[in-house]
C-alpha positions, 0 to 999 in steps of 0.5 A: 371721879377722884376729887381733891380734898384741897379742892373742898371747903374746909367746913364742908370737908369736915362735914364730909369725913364726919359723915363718912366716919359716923356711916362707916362706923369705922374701927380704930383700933383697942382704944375708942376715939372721939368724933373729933379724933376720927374726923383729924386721923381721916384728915391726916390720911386724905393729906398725906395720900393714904385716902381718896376722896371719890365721886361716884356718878353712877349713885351720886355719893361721895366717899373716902377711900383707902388707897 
């Protein structure tokens, strides 16, 4: 199930891409970023359409997705 980002608490929200970006570990590039950095890019990528925030029922997590 796809849950709108608009939809989240903005602290909750945060909380969440933090989460997300911290178990991920995820590489932006040559140049390594602060928390703070990472967590605005993933922001930036759930307003413009570029990601997905995803439900999943079957293992109840939540997670952000490229699209």
């Amino acid at each position: 199930m796809l849950i709108p980002y608009t939809s989240i608490d903005p602290e909750v929200l945060t909380n969440l891409i933090e989460s997300v970006v911290l178990r991920e570990g995820t590489d932006y590039g040559d140049e390594e970023l602060s928390l703070d950095e990472k967590v605005a890019l993933v922001r930036l990528q759930l307003e413009s359409g570029e990601a997905l925030i995803e439900y999943s029922e079957v293992h109840q997590s939540v997670n952000i997705i490229s699209v």
